[in-house]
C-alpha positions in Angstrom: -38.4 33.6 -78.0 -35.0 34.2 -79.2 -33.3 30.6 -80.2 -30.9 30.0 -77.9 -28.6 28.0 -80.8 -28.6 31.7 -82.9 -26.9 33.5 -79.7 -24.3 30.4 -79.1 -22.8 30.7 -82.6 -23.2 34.6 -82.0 -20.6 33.9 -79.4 -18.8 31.2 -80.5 -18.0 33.5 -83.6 -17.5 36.4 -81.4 -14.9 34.6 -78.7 -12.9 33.1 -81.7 -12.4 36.3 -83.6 -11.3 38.4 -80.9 -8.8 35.9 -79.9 -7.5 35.5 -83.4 -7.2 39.5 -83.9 -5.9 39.8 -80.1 -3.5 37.5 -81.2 -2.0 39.5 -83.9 -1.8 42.2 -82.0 -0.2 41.7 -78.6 2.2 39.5 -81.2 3.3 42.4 -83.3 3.0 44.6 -80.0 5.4 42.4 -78.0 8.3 41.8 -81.2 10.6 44.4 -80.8 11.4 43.7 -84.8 7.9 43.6 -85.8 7.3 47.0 -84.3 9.2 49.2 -86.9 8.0 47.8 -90.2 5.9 50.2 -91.7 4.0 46.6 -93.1 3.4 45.3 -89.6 2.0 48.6 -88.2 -0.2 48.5 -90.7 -1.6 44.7 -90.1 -1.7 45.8 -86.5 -4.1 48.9 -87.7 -5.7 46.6 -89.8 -6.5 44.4 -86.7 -7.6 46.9 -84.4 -10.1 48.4 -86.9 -11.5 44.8 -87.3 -11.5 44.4 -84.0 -13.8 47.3 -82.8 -15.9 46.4 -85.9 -16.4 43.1 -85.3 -17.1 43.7 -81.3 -20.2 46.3 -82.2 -21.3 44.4 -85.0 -21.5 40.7 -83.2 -22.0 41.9 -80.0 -25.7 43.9 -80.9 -27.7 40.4 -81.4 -26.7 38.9 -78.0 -27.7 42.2 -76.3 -31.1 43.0 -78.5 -34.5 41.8 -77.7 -34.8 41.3 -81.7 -34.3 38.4 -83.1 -31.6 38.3 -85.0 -32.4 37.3 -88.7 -36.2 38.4 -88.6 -36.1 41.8 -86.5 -39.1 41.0 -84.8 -39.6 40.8 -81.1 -40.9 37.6 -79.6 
């Protein structure tokens, strides 16, 4: 059986790095100033890239019948 502590810190790491890159998003998207540096664009790019990464990467143990460290089924 999959330990139930394994898929808690799966989420718990997965809820606070979303916020934390959402965060430096929406606030570059919403600063009319920070939109037309060349340097913020890029952090924003930077964030969204992370973003989708960390969502597929994270998100696979919740969902998987495999246990996350061993990759056996239970």
């Amino acid at each position: 059986m999959i330990s139930y502590y394994i898929i808690i810190i799966f989420t718990y790491l997965l809820t606070y790095l979303l916020t934390d890159l959402l965060l430096v998003i929406v606030v570059i998207v919403t600063n009319k100033k920070m939109r037309h540096s060349a340097t913020n664009l890029f952090i924003a790019n930077l964030a969204v890239a992370d973003l989708v990464i960390k969502i597929r990467r994270l998100s696979a143990p919740i969902v998987s019948t495999e246990h996350p460290v061993t990759g056996s089924c239970d």
